[in-house]
FILOTOR-891260 format. One line per 3 residues: number of its first residue (from 1); their letters; for each residue y, x, z of C-alpha. Coordinates in Angstrom, 2 decimals. Layout:
BEGIN
NUM) A) Y:X:Z ~ ...
This chain:
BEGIN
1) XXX) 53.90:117.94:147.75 ~ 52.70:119.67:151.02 ~ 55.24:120.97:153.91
4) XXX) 54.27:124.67:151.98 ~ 55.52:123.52:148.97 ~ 58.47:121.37:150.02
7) XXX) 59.94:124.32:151.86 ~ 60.75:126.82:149.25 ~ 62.44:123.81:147.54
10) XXX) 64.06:123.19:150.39 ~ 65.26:126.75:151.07 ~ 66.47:126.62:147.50
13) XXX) 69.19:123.98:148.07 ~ 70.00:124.68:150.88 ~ 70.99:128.23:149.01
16) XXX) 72.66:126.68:146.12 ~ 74.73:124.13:148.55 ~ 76.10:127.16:150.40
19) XXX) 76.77:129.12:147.51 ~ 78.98:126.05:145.59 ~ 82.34:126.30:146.39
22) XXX) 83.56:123.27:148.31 ~ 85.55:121.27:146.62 ~ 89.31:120.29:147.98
25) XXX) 90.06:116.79:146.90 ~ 93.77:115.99:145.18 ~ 95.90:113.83:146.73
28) XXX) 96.14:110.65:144.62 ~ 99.80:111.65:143.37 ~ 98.54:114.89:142.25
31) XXX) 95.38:113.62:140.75 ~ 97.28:111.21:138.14 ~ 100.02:113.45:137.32
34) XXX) 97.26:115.86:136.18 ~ 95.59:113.41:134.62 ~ 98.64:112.14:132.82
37) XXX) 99.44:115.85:131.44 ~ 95.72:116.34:130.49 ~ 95.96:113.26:128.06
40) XXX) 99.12:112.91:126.89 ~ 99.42:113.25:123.24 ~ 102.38:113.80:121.52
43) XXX) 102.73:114.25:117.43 ~ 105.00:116.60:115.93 ~ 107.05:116.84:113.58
46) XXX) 105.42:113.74:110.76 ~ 107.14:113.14:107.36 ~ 107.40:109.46:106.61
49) XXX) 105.55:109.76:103.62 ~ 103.04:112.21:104.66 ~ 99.33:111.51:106.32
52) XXX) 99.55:114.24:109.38 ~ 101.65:115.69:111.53 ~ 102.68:119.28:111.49
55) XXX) 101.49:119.54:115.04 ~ 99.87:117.76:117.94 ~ 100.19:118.51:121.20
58) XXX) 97.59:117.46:123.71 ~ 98.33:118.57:127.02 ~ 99.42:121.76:127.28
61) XXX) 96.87:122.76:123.69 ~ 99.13:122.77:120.50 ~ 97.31:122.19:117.45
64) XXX) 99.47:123.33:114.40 ~ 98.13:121.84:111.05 ~ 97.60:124.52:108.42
67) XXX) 100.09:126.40:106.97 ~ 100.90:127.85:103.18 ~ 102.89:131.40:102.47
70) XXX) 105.87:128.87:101.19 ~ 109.73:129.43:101.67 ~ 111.28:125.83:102.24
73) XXX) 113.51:125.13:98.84 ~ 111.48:127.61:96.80 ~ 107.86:126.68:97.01
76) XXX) 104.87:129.61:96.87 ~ 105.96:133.12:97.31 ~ 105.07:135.55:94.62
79) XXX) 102.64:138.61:94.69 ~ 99.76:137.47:95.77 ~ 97.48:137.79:99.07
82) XXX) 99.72:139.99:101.02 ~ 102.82:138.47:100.95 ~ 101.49:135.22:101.05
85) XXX) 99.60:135.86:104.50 ~ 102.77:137.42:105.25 ~ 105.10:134.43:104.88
88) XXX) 102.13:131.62:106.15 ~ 102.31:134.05:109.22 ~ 105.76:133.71:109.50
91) XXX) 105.59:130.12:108.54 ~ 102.88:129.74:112.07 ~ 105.22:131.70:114.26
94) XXX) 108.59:129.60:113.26 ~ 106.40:126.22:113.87 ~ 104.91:127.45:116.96
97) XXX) 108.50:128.42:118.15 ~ 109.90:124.87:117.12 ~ 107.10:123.19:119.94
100) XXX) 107.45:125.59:122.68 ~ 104.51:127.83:121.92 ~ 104.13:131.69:120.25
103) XXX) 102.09:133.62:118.31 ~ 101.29:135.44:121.71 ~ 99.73:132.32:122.82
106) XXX) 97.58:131.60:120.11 ~ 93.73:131.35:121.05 ~ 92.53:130.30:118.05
109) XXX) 93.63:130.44:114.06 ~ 90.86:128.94:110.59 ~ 91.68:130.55:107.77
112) XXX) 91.20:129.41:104.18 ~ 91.32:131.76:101.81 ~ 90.99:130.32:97.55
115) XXX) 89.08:133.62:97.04 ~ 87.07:135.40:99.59 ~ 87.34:138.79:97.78
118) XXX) 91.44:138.60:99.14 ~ 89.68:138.54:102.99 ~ 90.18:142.44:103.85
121) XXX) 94.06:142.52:102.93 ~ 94.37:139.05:104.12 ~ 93.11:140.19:107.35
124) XXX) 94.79:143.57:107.68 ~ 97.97:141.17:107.12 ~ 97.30:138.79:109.63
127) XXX) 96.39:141.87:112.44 ~ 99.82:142.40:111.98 ~ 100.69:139.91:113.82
130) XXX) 98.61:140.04:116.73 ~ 99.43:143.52:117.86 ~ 98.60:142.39:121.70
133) XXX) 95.73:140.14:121.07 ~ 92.64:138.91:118.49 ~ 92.34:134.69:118.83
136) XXX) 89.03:133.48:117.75 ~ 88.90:133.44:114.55 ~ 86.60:131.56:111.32
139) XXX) 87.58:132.71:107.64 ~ 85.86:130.82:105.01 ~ 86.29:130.44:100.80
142) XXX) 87.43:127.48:99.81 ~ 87.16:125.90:96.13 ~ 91.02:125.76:95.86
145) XXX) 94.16:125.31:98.06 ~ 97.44:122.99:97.22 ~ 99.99:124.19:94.98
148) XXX) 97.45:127.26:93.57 ~ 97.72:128.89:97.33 ~ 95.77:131.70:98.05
151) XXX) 95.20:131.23:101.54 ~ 95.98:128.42:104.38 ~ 96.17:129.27:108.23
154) XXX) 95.59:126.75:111.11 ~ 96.09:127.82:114.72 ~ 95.52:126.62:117.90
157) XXX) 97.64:127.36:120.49 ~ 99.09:127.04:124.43 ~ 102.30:125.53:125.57
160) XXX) 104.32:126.73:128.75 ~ 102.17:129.39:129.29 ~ 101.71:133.29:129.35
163) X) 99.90:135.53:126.82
């Protein structure tokens, strides 16, 4: 490389070095605690007998297993799509509730649906709930759902913080 050549690569770095923003080192203290909080896990709410949790928390990130339009001592509710969205909604926000989080501070929700013809009343169901925000989002038909569901719901959500 001649001095021509070297100098516009030069120039360049200098350029990006002044442009980075300097870094400000933690103290030591603060540096573990974070890293501490970053990598704690914690599981939620396991049955004995079951093979997951209902949630995991990782940090400040909950990650809520899925969840079916079931009322606890009665099983699947009746009517189809709608009502089932309805009460696997309801189902999300009582579980996020339970481990410090909200349906406002959902970022991201997979939904299963047995059927994907049920997607457009699924989703005007599930809009319903969001009235101040839209998470990400994946929707996909599966070959079938426990106990003859119509649709599961997994979410992904923040603890401690703001919507």
């Amino acid at each position: 490389m001649t001095g021509k050549q070297l100098r516009p690569a030069l120039l360049a770095a200098l350029a990006f070095a002044l442009a980075a923003p300097l870094a400000v080192p933690l103290a030591a203290q603060e540096h573990d605690e974070m890293r501490e909080t970053m990598h704690s896990i914690e599981y939620l709410g396991g049955r004995p007998n079951s093979p997951f949790s209902e949630a995991v928390r990782v940090g400040n990130v909950l990650y809520l297993s899925g969840k079916l339009g079931t009322v606890p001592g009665e099983g699947l509710v009746e009517g189809g799509i709608v009502p089932e969205t309805d009460q696997t909604m309801r189902n999300i926000a009582d579980a996020l509730e339970r481990y410090g989080s909200s349906l406002d501070q959902v970022v991201k929700c997979t939904v299963f649906l047995a059927d994907i013809a049920d997607f457009r009343d699924m989703s005007r169901t599930y809009m319903g709930f969001f009235p101040n925000h839209r998470p990400a989002r994946s929707a996909m038909a599966v070959g079938a759902l426990v106990l003859d569901a119509r649709v599961e719901i997994e979410c992904i959500a923040t603890v401690g913080s703001s919507g």
